[in-house]
C-alpha positions in Angstrom: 12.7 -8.9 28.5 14.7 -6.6 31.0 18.0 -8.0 30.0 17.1 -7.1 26.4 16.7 -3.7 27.2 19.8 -3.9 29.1 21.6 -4.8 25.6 20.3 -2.0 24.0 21.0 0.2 26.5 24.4 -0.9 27.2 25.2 -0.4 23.9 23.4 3.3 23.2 25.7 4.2 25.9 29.0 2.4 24.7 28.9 3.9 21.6 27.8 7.2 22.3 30.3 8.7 20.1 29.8 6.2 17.5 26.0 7.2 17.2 26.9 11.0 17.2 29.5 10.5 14.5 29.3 7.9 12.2 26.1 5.9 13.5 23.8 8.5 12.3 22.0 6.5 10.3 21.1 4.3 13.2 18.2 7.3 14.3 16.9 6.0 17.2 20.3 3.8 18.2 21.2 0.3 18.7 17.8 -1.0 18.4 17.3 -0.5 15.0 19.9 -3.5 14.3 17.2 -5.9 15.6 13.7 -6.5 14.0 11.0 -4.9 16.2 13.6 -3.3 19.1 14.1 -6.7 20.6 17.5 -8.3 20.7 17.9 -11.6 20.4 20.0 -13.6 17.7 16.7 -14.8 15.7 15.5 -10.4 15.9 18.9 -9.4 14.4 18.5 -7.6 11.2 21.4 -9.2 9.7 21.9 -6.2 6.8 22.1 -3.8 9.1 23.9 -5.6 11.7 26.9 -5.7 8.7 27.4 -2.4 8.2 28.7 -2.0 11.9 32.4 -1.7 12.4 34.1 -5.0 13.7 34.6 -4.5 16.9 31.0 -3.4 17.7 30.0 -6.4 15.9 31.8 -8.6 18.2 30.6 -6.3 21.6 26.7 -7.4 20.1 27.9 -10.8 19.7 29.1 -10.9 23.3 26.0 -9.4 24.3 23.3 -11.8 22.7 25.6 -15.1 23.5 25.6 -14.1 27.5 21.5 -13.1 26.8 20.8 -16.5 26.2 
């Protein structure tokens, strides 16, 4: 459970800029991609996780693969 908070986290404050700018419609960050706030590949909203950019795709990807 801690390291899933960890994910969100990490990436709330990766992509700081991102979630200023162009990740508005995020609101509350990176834990709106997952179902319920809780990351895990089975959680991600898979709609939402799409309309990311590519690389921050592939930074969640690296994230839930070294989660499990």
């Amino acid at each position: 459970m801690e390291n899933n908070k960890n994910i969100i986290e990490n990436l709330d404050r990766r992509y700081k800029n991102y979630l200023e700018d162009d990740g508005k419609w995020l609101n509350e960050g990176f834990k709106n991609i997952f179902i319920d706030g809780e990351p895990s590949r089975n959680n991600l909203k898979t709609s939402v996780y799409l309309m990311l950019p590519e690389d921050i795709r592939e930074h969640v990807d690296q994230l839930l693969d070294s989660s499990i």
